[in-house]
Short mmCIF file of the C-alpha atoms (twelve columns), coordinates in Angstrom:
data_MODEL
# 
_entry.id   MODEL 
# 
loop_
_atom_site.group_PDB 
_atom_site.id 
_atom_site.type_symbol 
_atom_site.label_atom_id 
_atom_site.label_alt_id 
_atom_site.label_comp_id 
_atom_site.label_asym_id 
_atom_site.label_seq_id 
_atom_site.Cartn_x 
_atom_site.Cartn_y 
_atom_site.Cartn_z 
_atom_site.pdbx_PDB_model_num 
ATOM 1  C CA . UNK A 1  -20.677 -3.653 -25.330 1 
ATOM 2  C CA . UNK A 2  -23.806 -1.942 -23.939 1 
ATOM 3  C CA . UNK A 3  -23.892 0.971  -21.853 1 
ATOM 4  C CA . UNK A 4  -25.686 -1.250 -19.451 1 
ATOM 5  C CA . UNK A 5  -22.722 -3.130 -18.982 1 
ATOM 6  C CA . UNK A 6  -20.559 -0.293 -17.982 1 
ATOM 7  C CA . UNK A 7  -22.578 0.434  -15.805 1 
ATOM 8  C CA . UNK A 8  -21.670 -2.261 -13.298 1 
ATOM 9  C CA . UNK A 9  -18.082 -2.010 -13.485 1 
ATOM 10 C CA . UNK A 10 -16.443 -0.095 -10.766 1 
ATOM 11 C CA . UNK A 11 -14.104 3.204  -12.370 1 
ATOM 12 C CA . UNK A 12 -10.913 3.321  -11.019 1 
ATOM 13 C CA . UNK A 13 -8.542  6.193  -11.179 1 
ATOM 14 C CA . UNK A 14 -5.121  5.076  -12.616 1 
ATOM 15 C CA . UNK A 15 -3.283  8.187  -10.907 1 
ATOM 16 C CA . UNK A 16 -4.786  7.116  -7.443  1 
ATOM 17 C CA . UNK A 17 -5.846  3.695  -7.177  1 
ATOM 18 C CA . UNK A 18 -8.990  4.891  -5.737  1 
ATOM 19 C CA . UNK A 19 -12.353 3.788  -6.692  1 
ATOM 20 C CA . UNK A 20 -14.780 6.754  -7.917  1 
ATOM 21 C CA . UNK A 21 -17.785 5.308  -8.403  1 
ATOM 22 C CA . UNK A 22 -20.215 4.242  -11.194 1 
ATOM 23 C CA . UNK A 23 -21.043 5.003  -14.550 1 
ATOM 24 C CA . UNK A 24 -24.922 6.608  -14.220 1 
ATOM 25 C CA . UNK A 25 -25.086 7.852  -17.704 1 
ATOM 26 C CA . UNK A 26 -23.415 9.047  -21.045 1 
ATOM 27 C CA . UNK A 27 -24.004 12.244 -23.506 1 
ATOM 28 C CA . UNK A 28 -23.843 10.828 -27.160 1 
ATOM 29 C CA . UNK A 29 -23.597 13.056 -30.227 1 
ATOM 30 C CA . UNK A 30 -26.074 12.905 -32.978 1 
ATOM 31 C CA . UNK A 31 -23.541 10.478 -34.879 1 
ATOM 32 C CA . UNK A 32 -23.860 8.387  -32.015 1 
ATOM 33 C CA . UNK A 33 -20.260 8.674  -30.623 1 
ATOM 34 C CA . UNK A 34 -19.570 8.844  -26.858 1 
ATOM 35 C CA . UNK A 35 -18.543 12.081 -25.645 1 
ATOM 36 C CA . UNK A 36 -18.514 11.817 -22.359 1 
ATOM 37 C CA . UNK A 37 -19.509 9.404  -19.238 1 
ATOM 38 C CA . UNK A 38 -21.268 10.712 -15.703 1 
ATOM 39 C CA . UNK A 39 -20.507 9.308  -12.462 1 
ATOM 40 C CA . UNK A 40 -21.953 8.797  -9.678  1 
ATOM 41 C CA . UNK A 41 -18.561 9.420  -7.209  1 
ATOM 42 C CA . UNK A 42 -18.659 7.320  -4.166  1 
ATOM 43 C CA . UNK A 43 -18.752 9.285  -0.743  1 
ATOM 44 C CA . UNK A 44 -14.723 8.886  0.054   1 
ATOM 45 C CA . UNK A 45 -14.227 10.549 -3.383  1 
ATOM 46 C CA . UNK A 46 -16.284 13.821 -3.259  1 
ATOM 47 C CA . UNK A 47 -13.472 15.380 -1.028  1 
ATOM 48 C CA . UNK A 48 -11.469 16.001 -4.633  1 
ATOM 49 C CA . UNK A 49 -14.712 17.624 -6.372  1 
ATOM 50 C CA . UNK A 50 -17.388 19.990 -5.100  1 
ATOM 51 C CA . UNK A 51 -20.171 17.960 -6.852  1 
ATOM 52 C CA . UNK A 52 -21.646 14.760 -6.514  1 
ATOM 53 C CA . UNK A 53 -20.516 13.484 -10.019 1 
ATOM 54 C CA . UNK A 54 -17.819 14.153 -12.668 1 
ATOM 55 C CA . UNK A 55 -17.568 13.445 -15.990 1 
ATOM 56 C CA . UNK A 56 -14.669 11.620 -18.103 1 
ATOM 57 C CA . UNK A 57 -14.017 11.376 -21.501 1 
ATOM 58 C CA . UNK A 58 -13.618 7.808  -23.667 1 
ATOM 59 C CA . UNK A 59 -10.477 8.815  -24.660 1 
ATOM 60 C CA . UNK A 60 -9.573  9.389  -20.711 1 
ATOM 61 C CA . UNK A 61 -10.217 5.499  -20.420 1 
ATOM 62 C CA . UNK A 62 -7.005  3.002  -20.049 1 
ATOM 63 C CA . UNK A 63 -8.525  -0.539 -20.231 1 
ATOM 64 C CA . UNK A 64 -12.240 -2.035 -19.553 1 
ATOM 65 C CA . UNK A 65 -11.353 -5.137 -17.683 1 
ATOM 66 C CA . UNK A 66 -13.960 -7.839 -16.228 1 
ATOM 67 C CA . UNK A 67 -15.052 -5.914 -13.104 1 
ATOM 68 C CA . UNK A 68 -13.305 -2.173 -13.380 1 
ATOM 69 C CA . UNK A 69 -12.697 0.389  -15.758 1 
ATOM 70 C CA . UNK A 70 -9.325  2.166  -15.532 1 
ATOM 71 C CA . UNK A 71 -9.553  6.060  -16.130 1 
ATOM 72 C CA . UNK A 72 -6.971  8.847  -16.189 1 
ATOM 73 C CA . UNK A 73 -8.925  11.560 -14.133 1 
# 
């Protein structure tokens, strides 16, 4: 799967149900493993972080389904 891909899928927060936002970019190690995805938080969801995007790790993610990711953030 590309990161281009991910990008177009919704991220949904398992906890609340609520949908954060979008996947803008990644930071990749020098092996090329994933360490962590940015995104950009929709407008409803910036009232739970002082920023305009947070970060999750790949091992915070529960399932990549057609249309959503489901995170644990």
């Amino acid at each position: 799967m590309f990161l281009s891909e991910l990008q177009n899928k919704d991220i949904i927060s398992v906890q609340t149900g609520e949908n954060i936002g979008r996947i803008m970019d990644a930071e990749i190690d020098s092996t090329g493993k994933i360490l962590k995805f940015y995104v950009e938080q929709k407008k409803v969801f910036r009232k739970y972080f002082s920023n305009n995007e947070i970060t999750f790790k790949f091992s915070e993610i529960e399932k990549i389904g057609a249309d959503v990711i489901l995170v644990k953030i």
